[in-house]
C-alpha positions as CSV (number, residue, x, y, z in Angstrom):
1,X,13.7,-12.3,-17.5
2,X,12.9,-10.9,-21.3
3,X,10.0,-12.0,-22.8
4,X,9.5,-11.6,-26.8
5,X,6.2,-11.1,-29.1
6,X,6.3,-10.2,-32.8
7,X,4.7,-7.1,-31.9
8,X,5.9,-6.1,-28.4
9,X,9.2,-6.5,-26.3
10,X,8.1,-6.5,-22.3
11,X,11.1,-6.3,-19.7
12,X,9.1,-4.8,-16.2
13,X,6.4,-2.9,-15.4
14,X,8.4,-0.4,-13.3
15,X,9.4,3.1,-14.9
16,X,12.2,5.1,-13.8
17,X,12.0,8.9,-14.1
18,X,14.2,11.7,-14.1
19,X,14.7,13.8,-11.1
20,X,12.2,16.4,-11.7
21,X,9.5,13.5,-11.5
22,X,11.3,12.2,-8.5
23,X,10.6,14.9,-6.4
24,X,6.7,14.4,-7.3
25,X,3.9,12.2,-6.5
26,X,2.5,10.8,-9.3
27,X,-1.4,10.2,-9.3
28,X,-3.4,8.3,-9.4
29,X,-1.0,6.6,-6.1
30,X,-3.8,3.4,-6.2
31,X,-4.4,2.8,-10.2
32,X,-6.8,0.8,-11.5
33,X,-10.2,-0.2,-9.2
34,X,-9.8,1.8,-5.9
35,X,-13.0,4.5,-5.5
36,X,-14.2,6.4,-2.4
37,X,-10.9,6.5,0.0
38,X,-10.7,7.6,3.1
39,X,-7.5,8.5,5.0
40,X,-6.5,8.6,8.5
41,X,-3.5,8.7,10.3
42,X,-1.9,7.2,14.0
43,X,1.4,8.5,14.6
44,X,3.5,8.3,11.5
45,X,1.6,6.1,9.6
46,X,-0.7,7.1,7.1
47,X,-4.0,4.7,6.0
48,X,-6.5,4.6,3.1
49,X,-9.0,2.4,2.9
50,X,-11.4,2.1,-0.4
51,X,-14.6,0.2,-1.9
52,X,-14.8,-3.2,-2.8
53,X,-18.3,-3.3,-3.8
54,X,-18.9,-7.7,-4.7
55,X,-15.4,-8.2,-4.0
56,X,-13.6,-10.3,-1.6
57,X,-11.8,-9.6,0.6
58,X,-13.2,-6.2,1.4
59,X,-11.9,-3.0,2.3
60,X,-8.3,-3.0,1.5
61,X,-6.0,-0.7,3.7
62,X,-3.3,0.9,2.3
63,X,-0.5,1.9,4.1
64,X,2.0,4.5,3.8
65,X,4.7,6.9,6.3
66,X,5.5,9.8,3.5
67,X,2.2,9.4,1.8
68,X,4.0,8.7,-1.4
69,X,5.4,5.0,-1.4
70,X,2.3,2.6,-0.5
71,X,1.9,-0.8,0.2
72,X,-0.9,-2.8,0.1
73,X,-1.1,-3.7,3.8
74,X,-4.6,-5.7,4.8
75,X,-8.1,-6.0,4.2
76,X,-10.6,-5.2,7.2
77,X,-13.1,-7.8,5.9
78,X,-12.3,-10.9,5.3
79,X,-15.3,-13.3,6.8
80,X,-17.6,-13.9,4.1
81,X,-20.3,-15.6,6.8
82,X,-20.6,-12.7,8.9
83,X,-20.4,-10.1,5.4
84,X,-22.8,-12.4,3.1
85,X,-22.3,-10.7,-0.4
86,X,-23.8,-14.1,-2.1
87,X,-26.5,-13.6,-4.7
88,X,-26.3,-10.0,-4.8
89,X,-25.8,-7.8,-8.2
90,X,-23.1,-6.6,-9.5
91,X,-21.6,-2.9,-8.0
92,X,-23.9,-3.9,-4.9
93,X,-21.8,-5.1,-1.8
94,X,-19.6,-3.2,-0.2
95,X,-19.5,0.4,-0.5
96,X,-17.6,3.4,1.0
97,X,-15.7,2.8,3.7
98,X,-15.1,5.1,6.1
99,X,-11.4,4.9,8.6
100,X,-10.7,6.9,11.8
101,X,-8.7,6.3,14.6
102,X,-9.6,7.8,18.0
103,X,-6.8,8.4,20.1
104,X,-8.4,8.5,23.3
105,X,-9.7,5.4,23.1
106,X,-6.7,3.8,20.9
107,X,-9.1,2.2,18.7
108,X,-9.5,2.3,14.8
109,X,-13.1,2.6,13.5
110,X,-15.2,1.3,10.2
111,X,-18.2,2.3,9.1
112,X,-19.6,0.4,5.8
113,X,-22.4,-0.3,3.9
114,X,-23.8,-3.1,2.4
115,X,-25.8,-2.1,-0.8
116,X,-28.3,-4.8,-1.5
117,X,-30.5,-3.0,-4.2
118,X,-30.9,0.1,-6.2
119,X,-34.5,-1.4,-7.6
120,X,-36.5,1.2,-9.0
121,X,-33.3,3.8,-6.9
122,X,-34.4,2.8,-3.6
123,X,-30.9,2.1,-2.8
124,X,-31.6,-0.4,0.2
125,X,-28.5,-0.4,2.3
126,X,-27.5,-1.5,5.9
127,X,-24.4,0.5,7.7
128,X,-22.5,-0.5,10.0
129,X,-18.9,-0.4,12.0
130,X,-16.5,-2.4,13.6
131,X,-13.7,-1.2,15.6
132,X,-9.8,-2.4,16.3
133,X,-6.6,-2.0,18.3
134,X,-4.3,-2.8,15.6
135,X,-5.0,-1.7,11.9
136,X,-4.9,-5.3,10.9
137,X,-7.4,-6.3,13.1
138,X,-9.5,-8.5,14.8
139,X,-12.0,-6.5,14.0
140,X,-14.9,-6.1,16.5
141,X,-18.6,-7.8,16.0
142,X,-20.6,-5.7,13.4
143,X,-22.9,-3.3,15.2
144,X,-25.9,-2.1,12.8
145,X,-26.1,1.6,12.7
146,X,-28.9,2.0,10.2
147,X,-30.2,2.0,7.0
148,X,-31.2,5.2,6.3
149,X,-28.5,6.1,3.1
150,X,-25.0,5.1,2.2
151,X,-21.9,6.5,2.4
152,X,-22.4,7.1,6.3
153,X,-18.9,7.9,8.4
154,X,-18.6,8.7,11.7
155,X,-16.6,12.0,13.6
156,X,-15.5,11.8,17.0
157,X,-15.8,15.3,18.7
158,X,-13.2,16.4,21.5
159,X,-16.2,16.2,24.2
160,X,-16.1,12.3,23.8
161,X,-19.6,12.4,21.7
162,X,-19.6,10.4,18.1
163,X,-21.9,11.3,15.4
164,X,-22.6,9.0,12.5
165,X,-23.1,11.0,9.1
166,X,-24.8,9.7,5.9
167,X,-26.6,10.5,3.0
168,X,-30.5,10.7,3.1
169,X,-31.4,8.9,-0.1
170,X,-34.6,10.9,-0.9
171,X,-37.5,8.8,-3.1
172,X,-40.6,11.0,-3.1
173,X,-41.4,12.1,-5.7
174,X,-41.4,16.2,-6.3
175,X,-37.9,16.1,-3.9
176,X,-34.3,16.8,-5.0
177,X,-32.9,13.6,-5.3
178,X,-30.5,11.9,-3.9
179,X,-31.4,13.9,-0.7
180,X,-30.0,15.6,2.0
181,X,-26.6,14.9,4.1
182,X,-28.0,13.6,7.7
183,X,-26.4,13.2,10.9
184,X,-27.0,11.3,14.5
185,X,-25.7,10.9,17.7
186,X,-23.8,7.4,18.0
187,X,-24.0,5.7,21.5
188,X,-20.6,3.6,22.2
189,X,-22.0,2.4,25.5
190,X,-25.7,0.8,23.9
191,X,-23.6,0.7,20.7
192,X,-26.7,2.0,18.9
193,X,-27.9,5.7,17.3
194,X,-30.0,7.7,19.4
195,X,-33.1,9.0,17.4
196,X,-33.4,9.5,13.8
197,X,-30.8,10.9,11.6
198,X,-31.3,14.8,11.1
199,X,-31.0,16.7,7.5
200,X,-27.9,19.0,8.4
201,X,-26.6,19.6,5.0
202,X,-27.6,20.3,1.3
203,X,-24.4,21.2,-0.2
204,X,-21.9,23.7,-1.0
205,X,-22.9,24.3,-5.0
206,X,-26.0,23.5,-7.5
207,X,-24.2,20.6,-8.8
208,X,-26.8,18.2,-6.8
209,X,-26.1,14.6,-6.2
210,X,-24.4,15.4,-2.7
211,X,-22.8,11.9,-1.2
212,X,-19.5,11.2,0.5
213,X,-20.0,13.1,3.5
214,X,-17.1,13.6,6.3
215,X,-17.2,15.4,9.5
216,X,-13.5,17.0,11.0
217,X,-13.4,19.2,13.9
218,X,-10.3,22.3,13.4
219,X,-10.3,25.4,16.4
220,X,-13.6,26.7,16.7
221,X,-15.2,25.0,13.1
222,X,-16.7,21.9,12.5
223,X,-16.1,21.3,8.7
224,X,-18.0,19.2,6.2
225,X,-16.4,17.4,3.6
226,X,-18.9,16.3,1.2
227,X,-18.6,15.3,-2.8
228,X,-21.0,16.7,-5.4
229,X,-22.5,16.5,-9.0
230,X,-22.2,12.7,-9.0
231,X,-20.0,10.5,-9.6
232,X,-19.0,11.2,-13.0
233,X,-17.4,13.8,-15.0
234,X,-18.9,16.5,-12.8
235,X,-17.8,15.0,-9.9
236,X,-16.3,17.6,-6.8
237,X,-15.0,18.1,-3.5
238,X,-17.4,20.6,-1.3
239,X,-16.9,22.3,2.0
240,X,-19.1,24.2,4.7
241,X,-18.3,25.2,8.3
242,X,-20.4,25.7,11.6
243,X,-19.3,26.4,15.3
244,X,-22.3,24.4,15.8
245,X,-21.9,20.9,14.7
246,X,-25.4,20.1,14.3
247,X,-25.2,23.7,12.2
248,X,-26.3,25.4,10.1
249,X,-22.7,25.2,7.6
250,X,-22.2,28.3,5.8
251,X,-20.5,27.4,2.1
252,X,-16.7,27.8,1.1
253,X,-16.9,30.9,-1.1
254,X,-14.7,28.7,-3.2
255,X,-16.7,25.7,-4.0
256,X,-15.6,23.2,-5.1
257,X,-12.3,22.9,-3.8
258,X,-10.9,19.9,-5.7
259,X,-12.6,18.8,-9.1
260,X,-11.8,17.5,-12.7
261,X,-14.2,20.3,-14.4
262,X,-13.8,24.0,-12.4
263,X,-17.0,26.2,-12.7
264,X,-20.1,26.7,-11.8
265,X,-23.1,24.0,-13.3
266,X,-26.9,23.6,-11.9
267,X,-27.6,19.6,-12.1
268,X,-29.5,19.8,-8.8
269,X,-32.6,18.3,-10.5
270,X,-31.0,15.7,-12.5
271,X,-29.9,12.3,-10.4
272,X,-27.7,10.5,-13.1
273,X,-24.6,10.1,-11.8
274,X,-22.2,9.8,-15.0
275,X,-23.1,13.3,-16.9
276,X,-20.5,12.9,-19.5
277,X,-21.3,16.6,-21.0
278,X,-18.8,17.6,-18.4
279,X,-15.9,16.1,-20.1
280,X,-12.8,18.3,-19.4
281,X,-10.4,18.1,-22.2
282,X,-7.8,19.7,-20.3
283,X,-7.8,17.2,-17.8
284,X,-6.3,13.9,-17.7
285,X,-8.0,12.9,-14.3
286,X,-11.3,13.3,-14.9
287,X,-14.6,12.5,-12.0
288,X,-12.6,13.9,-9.2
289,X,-14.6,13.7,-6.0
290,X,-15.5,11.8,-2.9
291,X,-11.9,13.0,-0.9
292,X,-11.3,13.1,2.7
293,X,-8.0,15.1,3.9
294,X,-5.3,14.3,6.7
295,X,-3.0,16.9,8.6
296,X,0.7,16.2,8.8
297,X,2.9,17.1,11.3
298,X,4.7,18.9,9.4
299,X,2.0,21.5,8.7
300,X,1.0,20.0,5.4
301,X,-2.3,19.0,4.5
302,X,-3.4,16.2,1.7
303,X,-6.5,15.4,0.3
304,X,-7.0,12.6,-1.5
305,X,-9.7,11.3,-3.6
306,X,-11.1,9.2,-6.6
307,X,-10.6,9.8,-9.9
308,X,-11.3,8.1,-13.2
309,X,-8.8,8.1,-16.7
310,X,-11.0,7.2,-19.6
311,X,-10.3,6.4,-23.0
312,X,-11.3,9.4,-25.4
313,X,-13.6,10.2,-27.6
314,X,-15.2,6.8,-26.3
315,X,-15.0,8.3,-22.2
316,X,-15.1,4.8,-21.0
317,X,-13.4,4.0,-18.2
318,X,-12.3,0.7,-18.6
319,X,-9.4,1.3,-14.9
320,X,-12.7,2.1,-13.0
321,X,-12.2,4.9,-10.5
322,X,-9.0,5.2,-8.7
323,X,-7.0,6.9,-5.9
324,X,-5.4,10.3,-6.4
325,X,-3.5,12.4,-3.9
326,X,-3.3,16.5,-4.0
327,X,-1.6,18.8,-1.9
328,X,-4.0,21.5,0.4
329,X,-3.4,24.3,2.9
330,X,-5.3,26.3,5.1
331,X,-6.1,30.0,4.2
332,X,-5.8,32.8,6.8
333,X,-9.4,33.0,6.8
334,X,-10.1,28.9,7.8
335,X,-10.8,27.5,4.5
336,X,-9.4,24.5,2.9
337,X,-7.9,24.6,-0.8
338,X,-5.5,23.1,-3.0
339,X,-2.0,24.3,-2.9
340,X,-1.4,25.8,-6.2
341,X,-4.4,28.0,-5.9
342,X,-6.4,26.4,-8.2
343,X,-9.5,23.7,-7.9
344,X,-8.1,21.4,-10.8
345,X,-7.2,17.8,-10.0
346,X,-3.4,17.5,-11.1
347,X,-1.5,14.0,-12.2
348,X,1.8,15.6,-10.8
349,X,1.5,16.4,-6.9
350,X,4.5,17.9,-4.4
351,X,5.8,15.6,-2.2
352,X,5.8,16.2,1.4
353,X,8.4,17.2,3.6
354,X,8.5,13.9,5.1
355,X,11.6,11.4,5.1
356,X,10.7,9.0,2.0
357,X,10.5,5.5,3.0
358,X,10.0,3.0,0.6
359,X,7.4,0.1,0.8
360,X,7.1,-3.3,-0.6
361,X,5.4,-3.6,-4.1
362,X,2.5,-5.8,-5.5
363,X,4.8,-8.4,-7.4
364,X,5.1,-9.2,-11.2
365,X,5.4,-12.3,-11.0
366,X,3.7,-15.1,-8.8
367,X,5.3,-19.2,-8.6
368,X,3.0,-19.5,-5.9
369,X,5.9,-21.2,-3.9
370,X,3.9,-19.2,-0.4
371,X,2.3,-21.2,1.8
372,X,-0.3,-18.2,1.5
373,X,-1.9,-16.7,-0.9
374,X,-0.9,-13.0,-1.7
375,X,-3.5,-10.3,-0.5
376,X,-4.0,-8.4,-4.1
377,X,-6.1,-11.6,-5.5
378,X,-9.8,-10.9,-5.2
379,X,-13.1,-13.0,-6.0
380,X,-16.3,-12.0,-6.4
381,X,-18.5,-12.2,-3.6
382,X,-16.4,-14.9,-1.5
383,X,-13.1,-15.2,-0.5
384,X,-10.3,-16.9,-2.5
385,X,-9.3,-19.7,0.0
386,X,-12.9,-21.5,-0.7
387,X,-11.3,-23.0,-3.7
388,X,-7.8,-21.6,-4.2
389,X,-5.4,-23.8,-2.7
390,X,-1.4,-23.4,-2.5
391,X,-0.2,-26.0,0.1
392,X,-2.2,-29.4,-1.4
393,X,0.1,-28.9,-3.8
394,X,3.2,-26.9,-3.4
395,X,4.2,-24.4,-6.2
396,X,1.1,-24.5,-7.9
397,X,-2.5,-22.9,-6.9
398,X,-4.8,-25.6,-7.4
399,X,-8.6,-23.7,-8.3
400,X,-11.4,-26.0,-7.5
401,X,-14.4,-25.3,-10.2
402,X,-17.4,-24.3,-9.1
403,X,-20.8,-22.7,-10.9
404,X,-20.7,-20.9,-14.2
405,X,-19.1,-17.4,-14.5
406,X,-22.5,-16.1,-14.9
407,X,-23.3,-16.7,-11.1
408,X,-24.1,-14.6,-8.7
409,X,-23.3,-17.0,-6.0
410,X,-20.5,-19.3,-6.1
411,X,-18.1,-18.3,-8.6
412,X,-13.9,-19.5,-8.8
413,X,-12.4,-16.6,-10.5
414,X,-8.8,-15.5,-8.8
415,X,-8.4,-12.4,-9.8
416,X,-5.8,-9.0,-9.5
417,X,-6.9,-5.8,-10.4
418,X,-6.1,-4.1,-13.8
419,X,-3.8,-1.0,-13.0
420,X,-2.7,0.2,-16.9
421,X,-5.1,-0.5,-20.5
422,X,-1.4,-1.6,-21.6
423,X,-0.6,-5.3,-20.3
424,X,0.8,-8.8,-20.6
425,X,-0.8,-11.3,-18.3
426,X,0.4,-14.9,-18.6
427,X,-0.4,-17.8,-16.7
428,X,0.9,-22.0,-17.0
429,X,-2.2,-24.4,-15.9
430,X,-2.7,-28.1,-15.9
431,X,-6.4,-29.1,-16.5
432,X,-8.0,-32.3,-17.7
433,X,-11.7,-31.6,-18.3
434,X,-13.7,-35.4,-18.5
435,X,-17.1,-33.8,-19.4
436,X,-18.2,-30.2,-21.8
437,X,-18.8,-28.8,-18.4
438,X,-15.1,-28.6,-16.8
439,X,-13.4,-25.8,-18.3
440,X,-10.5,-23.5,-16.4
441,X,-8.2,-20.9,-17.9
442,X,-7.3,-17.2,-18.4
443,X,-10.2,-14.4,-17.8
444,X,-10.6,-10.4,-18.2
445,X,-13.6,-9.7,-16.0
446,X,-15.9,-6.9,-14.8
447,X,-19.1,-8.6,-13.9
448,X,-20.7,-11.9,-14.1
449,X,-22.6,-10.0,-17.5
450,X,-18.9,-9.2,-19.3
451,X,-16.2,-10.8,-19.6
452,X,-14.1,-12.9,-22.2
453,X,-12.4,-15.8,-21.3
454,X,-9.9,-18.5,-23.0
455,X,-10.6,-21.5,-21.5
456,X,-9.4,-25.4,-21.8
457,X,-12.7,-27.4,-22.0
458,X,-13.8,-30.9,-23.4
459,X,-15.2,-31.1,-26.8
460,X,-17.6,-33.5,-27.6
461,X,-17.9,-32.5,-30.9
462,X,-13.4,-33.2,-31.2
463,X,-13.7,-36.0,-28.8
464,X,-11.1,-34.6,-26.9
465,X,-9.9,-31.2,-25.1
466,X,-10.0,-28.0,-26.4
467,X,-9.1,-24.2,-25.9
468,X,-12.0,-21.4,-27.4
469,X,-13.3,-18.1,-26.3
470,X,-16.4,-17.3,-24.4
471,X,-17.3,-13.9,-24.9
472,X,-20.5,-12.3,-22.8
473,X,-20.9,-8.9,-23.6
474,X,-23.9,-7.8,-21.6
475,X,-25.0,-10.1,-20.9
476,X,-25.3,-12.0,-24.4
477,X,-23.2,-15.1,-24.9
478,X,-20.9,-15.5,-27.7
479,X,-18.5,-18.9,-28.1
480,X,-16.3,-18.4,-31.0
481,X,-16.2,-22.4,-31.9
482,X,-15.1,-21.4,-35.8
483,X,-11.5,-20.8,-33.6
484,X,-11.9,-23.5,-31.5
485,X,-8.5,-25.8,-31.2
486,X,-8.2,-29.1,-30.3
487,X,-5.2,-29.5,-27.2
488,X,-3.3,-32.1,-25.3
489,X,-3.8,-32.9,-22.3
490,X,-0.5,-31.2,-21.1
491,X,0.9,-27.9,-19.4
492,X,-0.5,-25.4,-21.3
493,X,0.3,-21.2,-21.5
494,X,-2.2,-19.0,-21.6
495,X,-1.4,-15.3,-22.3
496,X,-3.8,-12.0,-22.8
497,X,-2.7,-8.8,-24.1
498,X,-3.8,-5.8,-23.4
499,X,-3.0,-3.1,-25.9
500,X,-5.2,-0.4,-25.1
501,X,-8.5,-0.1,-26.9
502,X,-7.3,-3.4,-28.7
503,X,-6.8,-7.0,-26.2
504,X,-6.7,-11.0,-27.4
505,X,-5.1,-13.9,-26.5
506,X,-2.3,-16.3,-27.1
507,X,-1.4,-19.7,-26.4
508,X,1.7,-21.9,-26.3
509,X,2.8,-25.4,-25.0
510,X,6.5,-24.0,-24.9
511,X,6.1,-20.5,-23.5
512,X,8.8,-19.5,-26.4
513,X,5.9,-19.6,-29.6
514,X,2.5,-18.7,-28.8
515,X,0.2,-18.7,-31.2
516,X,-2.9,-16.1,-31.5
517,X,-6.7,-16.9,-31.1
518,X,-9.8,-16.2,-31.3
519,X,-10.5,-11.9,-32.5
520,X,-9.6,-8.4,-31.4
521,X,-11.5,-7.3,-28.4
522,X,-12.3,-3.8,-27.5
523,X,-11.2,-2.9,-24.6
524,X,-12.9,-0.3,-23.9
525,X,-16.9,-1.8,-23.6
526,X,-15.0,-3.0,-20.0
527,X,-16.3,-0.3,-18.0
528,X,-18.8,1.6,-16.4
529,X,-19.8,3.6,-19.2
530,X,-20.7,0.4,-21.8
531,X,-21.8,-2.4,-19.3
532,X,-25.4,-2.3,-18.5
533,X,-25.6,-4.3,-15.4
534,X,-22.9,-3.3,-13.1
535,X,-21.3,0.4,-12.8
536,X,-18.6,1.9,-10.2
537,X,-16.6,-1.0,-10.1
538,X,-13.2,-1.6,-12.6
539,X,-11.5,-4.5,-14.6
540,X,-10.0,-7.1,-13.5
541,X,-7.3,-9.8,-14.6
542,X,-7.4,-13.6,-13.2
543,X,-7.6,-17.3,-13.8
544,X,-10.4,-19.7,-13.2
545,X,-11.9,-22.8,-13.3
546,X,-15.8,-24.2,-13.2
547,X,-17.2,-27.6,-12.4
548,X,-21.3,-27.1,-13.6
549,X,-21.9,-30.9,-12.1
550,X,-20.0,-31.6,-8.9
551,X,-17.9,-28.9,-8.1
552,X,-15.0,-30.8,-7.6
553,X,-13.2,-30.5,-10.9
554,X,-9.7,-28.8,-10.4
555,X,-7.1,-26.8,-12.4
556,X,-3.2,-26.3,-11.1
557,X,-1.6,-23.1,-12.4
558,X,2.1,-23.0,-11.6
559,X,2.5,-19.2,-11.8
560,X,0.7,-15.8,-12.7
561,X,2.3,-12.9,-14.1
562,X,1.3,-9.3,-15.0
563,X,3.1,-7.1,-16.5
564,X,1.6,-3.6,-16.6
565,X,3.4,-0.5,-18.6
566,X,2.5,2.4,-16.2
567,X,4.6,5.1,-18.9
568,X,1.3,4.8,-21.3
569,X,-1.6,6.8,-21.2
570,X,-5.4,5.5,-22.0
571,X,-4.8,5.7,-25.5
């Protein structure tokens, strides 16, 4: 199906290249908001998980057999009782997730963390991990590990021992912060560290802010995977080895192996994360870091790791970080590096030597007609089936409202993440609001502090329903009521556009005219770099619906559709 606008013809999302491009993979392979992954492999399938940070449900695992074609395959965490992520900020929640699978025990392991606060950059976090047979679970009972820094992950050396690895967020005053990397014995038997974690690690450069670290075991050297200079523009990948694995790690020479910004930079006594100076023109793939790296059987090796497109001049990120794949190899001498010789992050990646196999693909277009909702909708900090419904009544999802989109609690916002700055997303609802405040319709959301939504509300002022625009912009309110229009209480289509820095809505009865309202938004204050409450996180695209007296109000959509041109750039 065609659709037509006065400014823009949209047929599909998909893009067909020649055969040079073909033969590639093209990064990032998880566009849009996918940070920190972590791959693993059993057999010949290949698995990454990534952050979810307030999101439900968490830790999405994707799943791949030639490490080109993915598919979104599960989430790991989908019990929002036993993972309480209720009242907490925004970018707290869920973060870094690291996957391994143990052969000898035939079990797949998680480590997480739960990041409750970074008041005054304590960064308060519980870890923990939960096992399975199967990659899509059950997943075992939570065990607590400890809460002595994030981004823990745990290696599992041939003599049956585990060891749990973390950053040691560092507070004191007159230390380097964030710290140290840190590392403990892991009991499977009392299911419990033994001792205190022990500083093991300080990193392979002087570009400070070491996090992300990753412990692999190769002949005689235990390597350590670690990323550096924050996560921002001077993001990296860093190595060290030891034939000891409590160490000490000698450095890569070639530090860092993977990064959007080669050369050397001393940032050791500076703990912002974002350090835009670092900007690398030459680069489309900027803040490349936090990677972890599989072996095929093939003899291949590939790394991947996050990565971030911003617009420019504005470097605002508006995608959040993503998922981006390069090729490695081993030198003669044991170290790890990327396959072209260079450290550069690349957009364009050779593809392995293993038999492509395709795998099934996020869809356009949603009628709702499952008897289960599809597992790319998100909401922020519960799960969608709390008040999404699709059986009660078939070929709609019927949204029950709940508090306001402000909350940090109980929000109804059903929600896909934004993979391209250069979108259609339309949806069909049915809505009656009785009082001023009912209201349901189309939203583009990073936090509960910015958003802008076109909603179908009741007017008192009218007498009668009405569409308008709520704009919060951190955190300050705006309701454009000088575009307010009165509606019928009738199937209504709701459409946003997303034209790179520029976005706004439409509106139509018909689906054939739409009409434009409300102003121009810029895209680009959605992001990490321009929203003052929230960071690490990305955009996101859904519909919604709130009841502020009784939570019982409802809205029916009969479809969603998004329609994303991946051929664009950010600007």
């Amino acid at each position: 199906m065609i659709f037509y606008n006065t400014l823009y013809e949209w047929t599909s999302r998909d893009y067909i290249g020649n055969k040079e491009d073909d033969k590639m993979i093209q990064n990032p392979i998880f566009p849009g908001f996918n940070p920190d992954p972590c791959i693993c492999k059993k057999g010949e399938d290949y698995y990454v998980a990534v952050s979810t940070f307030e999101w439900f449900p968490g830790i999405p695992i994707y799943h791949s057999k030639d490490l080109k074609n993915w598919e979104l395959l599960t989430h790991v965490l989908t019990d929002d009782t036993e993972v309480d992520l209720k009242k907490l900020p925004s970018a707290k929640g869920i973060w870094a997730p690291c996957l391994t699978y143990c052969e000898e025990e035939g079990l797949f392991y998680v480590v997480y963390g739960i990041m409750n606060s970074m008041n005054a950059r304590y960064f308060d976090v519980d870890n923990y991990l939960i096992t399975s047979e199967d990659i899509t679970g059950p997943w075992s009972k939570p065990v607590y590990l400890h809460s002595s820094g994030f981004d823990a992950s745990i290696f599992h050396d041939k003599n049956g021992k585990k060891y749990i690895v973390s950053l040691e967020w560092e507070t004191r005053e007159g230390y380097e912060k964030p710290g140290a990397i840190c590392m403990v014995e892991y009991s499977r038997e009392q299911k419990e560290i033994l001792g205190y974690p022990q500083r093991i690690w300080r990193g392979g450069t002087d570009r400070g802010c070491i996090e992300a670290p990753h412990l692999t075991r190769r002949g005689e050297y235990y390597y350590i995977m670690c990323a550096e200079g924050g996560t921002g523009y001077n993001h990296c990948v860093t190595m060290g080895r030891s034939k000891n694995v409590w160490g000490p790690y000698e450095k890569d020479p070639k530090n860092p192996i993977v990064t959007s910004v080669p050369g050397e930079s001393y940032e050791r006594q500076d703990p912002d994360h974002l350090k835009p100076k670092y900007y690398n023109p030459d680069s489309i793939l900027q803040k490349a870091g936090h990677g972890s790296y599989v072996e095929l059987p093939t003899g291949e090796v590939y790394l991947v790791h996050l990565c971030a497109r911003p617009f420019v001049p504005e470097l605002r990120c508006t995608l959040g970080r993503e998922t981006a794949i390069q090729k490695m190899m081993w030198t003669e001498d044991g170290w790890l590096r990327m396959a072209d010789g260079s450290n550069l992050a690349k957009m364009e990646v050779p593809e392995s030597m293993l038999c492509e196999v395709p795998m099934p693909q996020i869809p356009d277009f949603d009628d709702f007609d499952s008897e289960t909702l599809g597992n790319y909708y998100y909401a922020p900090r519960m799960m969608p089936q709390h008040f999404a419904d699709v059986n009660v009544r078939p070929g709609y999802v019927r949204i029950r409202g709940q508090e306001s989109r402000t909350s940090l609690n109980k929000v109804s916002i059903l929600a896909r993440k934004l993979t391209s700055v250069y979108a259609r997303v339309t949806t069909k609802m049915e809505f009656v609001p009785q009082v001023h405040q009912h209201s349901a319709g189309l939203i583009l959301y990073y936090d509960n502090m910015n958003y802008i939504n076109l909603r179908k509300y009741y007017s008192e002022t009218l007498g009668q329903s009405a569409i308008s625009i709520i704009h919060l912009e951190n955190g300050e309110k705006t309701e454009f009521l000088n575009t307010r229009i009165p509606v019928e209480d009738k199937p209504i289509y709701l459409r946003l556009y997303i034209e790179g820095r520029r976005s706004w809505f439409e509106w139509s009865y018909d689906n054939v005219q739409y009409e434009k309202i409300g102003k121009v938004f810029d895209t680009t204050r959605f992001s990490d770099e321009y929203c003052k409450y929230g960071e690490f996180t990305g955009t996101m695209v859904g519909i919604t619906c709130a009841d502020r007296i009784k939570h019982q109000r409802y809205a029916d959509f009969d479809f969603f559709e998004y329609l994303a041109d991946k051929t664009k750039g950010m600007n």
